[in-house]
C-alpha positions in Angstrom: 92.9 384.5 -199.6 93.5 380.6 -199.9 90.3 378.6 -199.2 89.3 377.0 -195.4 87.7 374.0 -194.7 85.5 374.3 -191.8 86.3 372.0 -188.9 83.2 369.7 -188.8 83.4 369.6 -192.9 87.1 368.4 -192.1 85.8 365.6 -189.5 83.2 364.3 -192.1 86.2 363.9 -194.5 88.4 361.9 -192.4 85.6 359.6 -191.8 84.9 359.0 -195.2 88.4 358.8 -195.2 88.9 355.8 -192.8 86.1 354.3 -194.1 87.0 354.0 -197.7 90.1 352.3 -196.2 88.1 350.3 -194.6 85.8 348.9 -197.2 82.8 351.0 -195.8 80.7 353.0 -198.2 80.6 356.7 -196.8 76.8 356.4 -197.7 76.8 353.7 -194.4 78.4 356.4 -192.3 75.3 358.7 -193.1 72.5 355.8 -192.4 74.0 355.0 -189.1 73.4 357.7 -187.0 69.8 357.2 -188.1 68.1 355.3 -184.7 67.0 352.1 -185.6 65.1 351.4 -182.7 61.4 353.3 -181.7 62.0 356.7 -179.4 61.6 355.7 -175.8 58.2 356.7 -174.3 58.9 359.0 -170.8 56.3 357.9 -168.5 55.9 360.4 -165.2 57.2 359.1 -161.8 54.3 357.2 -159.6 53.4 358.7 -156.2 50.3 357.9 -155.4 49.7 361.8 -153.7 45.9 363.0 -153.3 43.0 361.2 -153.9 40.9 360.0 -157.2 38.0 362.1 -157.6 38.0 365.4 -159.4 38.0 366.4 -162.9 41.0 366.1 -165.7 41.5 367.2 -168.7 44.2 366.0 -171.4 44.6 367.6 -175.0 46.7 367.3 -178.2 46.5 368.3 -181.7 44.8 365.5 -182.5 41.6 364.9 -179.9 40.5 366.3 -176.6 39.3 364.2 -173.2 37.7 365.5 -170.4 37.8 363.0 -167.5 35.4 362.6 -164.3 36.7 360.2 -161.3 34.6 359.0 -158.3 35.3 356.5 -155.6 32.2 354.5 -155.0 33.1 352.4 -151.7 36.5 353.0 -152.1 35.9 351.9 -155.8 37.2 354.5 -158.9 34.5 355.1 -161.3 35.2 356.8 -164.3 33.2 359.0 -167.2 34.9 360.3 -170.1 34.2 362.5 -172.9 36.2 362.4 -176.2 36.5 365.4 -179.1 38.1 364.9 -182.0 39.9 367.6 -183.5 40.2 366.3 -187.1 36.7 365.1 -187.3 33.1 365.5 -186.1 33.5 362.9 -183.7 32.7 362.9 -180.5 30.8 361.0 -177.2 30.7 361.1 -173.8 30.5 357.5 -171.4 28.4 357.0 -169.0 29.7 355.8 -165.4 30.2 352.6 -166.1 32.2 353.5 -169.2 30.1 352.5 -172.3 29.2 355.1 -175.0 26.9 354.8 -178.0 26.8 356.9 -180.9 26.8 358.0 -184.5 29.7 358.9 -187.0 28.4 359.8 -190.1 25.2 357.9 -189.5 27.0 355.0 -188.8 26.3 353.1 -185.1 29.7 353.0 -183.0 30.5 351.9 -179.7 33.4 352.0 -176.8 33.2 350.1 -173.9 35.9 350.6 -171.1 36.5 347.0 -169.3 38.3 347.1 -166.2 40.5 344.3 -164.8 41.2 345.9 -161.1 40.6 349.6 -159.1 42.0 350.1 -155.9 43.0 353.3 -154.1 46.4 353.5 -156.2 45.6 352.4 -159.8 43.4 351.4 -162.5 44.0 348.7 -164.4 41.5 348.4 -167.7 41.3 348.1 -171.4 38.9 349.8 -174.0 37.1 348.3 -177.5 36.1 351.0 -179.9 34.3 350.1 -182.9 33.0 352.0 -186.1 31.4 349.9 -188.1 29.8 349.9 -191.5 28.9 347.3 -194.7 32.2 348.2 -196.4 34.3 349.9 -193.5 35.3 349.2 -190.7 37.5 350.7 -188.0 38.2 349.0 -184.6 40.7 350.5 -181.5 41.9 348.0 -178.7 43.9 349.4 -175.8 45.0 348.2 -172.6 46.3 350.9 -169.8 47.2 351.2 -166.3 46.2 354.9 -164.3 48.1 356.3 -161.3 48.7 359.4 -160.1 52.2 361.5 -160.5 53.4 364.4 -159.3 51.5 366.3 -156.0 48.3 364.0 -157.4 47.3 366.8 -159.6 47.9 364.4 -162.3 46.2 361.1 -163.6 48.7 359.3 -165.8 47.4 356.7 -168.2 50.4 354.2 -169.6 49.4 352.7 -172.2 50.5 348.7 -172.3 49.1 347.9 -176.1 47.1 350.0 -178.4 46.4 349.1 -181.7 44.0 350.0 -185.0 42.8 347.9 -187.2 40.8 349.2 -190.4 38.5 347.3 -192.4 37.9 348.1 -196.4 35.5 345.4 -198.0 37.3 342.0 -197.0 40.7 343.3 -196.2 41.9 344.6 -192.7 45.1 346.3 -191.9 46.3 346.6 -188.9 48.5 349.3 -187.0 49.8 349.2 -183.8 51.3 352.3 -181.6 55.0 351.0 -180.9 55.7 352.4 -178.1 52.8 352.5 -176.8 51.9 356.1 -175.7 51.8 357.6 -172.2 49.4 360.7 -171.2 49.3 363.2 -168.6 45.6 364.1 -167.3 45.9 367.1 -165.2 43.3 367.5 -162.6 41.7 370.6 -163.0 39.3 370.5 -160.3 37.8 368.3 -157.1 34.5 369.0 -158.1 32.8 366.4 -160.0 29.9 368.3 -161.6 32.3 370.7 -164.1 30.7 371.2 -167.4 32.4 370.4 -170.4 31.9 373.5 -171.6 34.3 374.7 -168.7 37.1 372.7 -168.8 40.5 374.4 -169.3 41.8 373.0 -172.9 
């Protein structure tokens, strides 16, 4: 029985093919259907549905936050509690967004700043900082939060977010390009859920 090339075996060997007639290197064919370009970030449709206050939750392999919302004369307020999942980190804000803790015995700090709240969005940025005499590890972020969907879901879009880590004198720095985009769905209107009942 005489041998068959299969049909897409038969396509990759008329490219390489053309392409030696054309001075290309069928090594070139291979590397360009690699994307050259960051995957884009989808981002949930704005609609502004519901109201603010309630509880959210948002989860990955990496971390866990559980998120409390008030409006305080039509002002949000947030508090936020943060688990890591790959270390023993964790701490919980107050309502004005400032945490203080320990990682390893070592003091550490985040500190949500916010640039406007309305009815609609959130517009702020967090500084998170780990510090220590030889190490050093420092998060910036700035966001936007809306509401998507029936406004059972608190979207934050994340504008910059970048790392930089400190051993002795030198720092590195690594930025998130794109910058990410995360769902919160709100889990309750109540604003006095435990942690310890929160749906991840």
């Amino acid at each position: 029985m005489p041998f068959r090339v299969p049909p897409a075996a038969r396509v990759f060997l008329w490219l390489a093919a053309s392409c030696s007639l054309l001075g290309i290197a069928p090594a070139t064919l291979a590397q360009s259907t690699v994307p050259d370009r960051p995957p884009t970030v989808l981002v949930p449709d704005e609609t502004g549905a519901g109201v603010w206050d309630g509880t959210y939750v948002f989860s990955c392999r990496d971390f866990r936050i559980g998120l409390w919302i008030r409006s305080k004369n039509a002002i949000p307020e947030m508090k936020m509690r943060y688990q890591s999942l790959q270390s023993p980190e964790t701490f919980e804000t107050d309502w004005n967004g400032k945490a203080t803790y320990y990682l390893s015995g070592q003091p550490a700090t985040f500190e949500i700043t916010y640039k406007s709240r309305d009815a609609k969005h959130i517009q702020a940025s967090w500084h998170w900082e780990v510090e220590s005499v030889s190490r050093g590890r420092v998060d910036d972020a700035e966001f936007t939060i809306f509401r998507s969907g029936y406004g059972r879901s608190a979207v934050f879009k994340f504008d910059k977010m970048e790392q930089q880590v400190r051993s002795q004198q030198t720092v590195r720095r690594f930025p998130t390009v794109p910058p990410p985009s995360w769902t919160f769905a709100k889990v309750s209107k109540r604003l006095d859920v435990l942690w310890e009942e929160l749906p991840f």
